[in-house]
N, C-alpha and C positions, 0 to 999 in steps of 0.2 A: 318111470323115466320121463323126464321131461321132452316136451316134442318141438324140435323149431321147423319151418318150412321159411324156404326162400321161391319168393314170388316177383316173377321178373317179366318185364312187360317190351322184352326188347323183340323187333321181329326178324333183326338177323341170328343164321345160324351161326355167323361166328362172332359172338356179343361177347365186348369186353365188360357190358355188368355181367351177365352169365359166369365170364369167369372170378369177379370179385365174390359175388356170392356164394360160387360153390369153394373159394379161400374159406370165405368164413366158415362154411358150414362145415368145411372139414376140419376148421380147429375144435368147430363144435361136436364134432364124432369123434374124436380124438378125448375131446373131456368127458366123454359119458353119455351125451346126449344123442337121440335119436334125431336123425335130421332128413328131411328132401325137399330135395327141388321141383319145384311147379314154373317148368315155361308157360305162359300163358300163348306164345305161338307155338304150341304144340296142340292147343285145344282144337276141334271142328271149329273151323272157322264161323260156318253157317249157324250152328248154334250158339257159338259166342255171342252173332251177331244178333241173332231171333231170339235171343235171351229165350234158350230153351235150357231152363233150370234141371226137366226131368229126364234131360236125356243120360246116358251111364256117365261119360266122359267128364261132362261139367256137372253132375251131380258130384264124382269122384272130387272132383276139384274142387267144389264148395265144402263138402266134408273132411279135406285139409286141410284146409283154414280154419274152419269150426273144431277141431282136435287139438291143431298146432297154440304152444303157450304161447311161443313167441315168433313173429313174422318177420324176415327179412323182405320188406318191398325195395325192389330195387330197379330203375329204371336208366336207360339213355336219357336226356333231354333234347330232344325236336322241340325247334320255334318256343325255347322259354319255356317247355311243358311238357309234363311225361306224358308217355306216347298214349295215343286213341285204342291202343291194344289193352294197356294197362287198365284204361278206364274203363272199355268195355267190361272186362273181368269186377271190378269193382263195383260196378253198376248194377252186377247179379247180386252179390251181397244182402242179408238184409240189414234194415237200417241200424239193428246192434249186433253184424257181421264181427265188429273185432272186440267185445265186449269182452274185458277181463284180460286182455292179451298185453303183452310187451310189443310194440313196431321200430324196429329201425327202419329207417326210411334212407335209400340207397340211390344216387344219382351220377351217371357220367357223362360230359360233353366235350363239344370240342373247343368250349368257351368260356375263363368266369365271367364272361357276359350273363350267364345259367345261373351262375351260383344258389340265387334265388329264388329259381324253381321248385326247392323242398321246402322253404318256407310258407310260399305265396300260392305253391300250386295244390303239390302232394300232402302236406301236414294239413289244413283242412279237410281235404277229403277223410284222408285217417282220422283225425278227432269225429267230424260227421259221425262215422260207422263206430264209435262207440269205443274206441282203443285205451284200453285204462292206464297207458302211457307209452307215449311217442317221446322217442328218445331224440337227442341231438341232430341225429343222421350224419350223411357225410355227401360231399359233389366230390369229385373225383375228374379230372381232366382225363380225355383219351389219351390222351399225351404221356403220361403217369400210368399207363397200364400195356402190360405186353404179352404174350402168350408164348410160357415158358414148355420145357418138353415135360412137366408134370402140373399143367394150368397158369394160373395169373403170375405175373412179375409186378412187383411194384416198384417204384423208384421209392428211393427211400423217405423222404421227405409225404409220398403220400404213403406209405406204410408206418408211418410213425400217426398220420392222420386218421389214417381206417383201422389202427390198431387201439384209439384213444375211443371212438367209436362206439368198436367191440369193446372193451372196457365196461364203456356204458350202461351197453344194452346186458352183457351177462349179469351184471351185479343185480339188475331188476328182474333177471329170471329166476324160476325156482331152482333150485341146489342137487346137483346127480348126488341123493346119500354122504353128501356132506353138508358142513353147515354153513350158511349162507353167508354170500360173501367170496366164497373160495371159487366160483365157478369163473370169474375175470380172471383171478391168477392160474387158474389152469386150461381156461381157452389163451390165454396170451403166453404161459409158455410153451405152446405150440406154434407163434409168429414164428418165417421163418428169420 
């Protein structure tokens, strides 16, 4: 069974990437796939920061990455840039950390001032680490997300953007026992 993890570098606990990610991931467990969530502020802090590779926690966290076929990196953007949380976690990686994987790369602000920030900030970093394809991504305005009584709302206009996205990214993932191709049309008939 194919493995996705979303990896989100937001350090509030009520983060509206948090909720756009675990959207997707649940269309993605709905199609078949095995999926989890890695907040990276949930890690020990102090090892985050000591880049202590062997301690349980962020060892646990590196070998979800290292399993997961396809990554959702998803981040806020602070000042033009995803956050110093995100990149410390990326920073532990080694240098072909994402080698062989599918990335959407996942961004929300409160500005398209931002927009740019997945191009200019985050998709570098991802290619750096070895990603055998980074997909489109998506920015997402705060504005355009809300916290429904079963997770994210989106306004429609950006659910038609993070649903084009998802498209993307499943068609380049491997296939739940079906044949490839089919895993878009059955993550996306689960939009709501």
């Amino acid at each position: 069974m194919p493995r996705l993890l979303a990896l989100t570098g937001s350090p509030s606990a009520v983060s509206r990437t948090a909720l756009v990610a675990d959207l997707i991931l649940d269309r993605f467990a709905d199609a078949g796939y095995e999926t989890r969530h890695l907040a990276v502020r949930d890690l020990p802090a102090a090892d985050l920061l000591a880049a202590r590779t062997g301690q349980p926690e962020i060892r646990e966290a590196l070998a979800a990455v290292a399993a997961a076929d396809g990554i959702i990196v998803a981040t806020p953007v602070y000042k033009a840039a995803y956050t110093g949380l995100l990149k410390s976690f990326l920073d532990l990686l080694p240098q072909t950390g994402l080698a062989g994987k599918t990335v959407l790369p996942l961004a929300t602000g409160g500005s398209l001032a931002h927009v740019l920030a997945l191009d200019y900030a985050l998709r570098p970093v991802l290619t750096a680490l070895g990603a055998r394809h980074v997909t489109s991504g998506r920015f997402l305005l705060d504005s355009t997300v809300s916290r429904g009584p079963s997770g994210a709302l989106l306004e429609p206009a950006a659910a038609v953007q993070l649903d084009q996205a998802v498209t993307e990214f499943a068609a380049t993932l491997p296939p739940v026992g079906r044949p490839a191709g089919s895993a878009a049309a059955r993550v996306l008939s689960s939009a709501p």
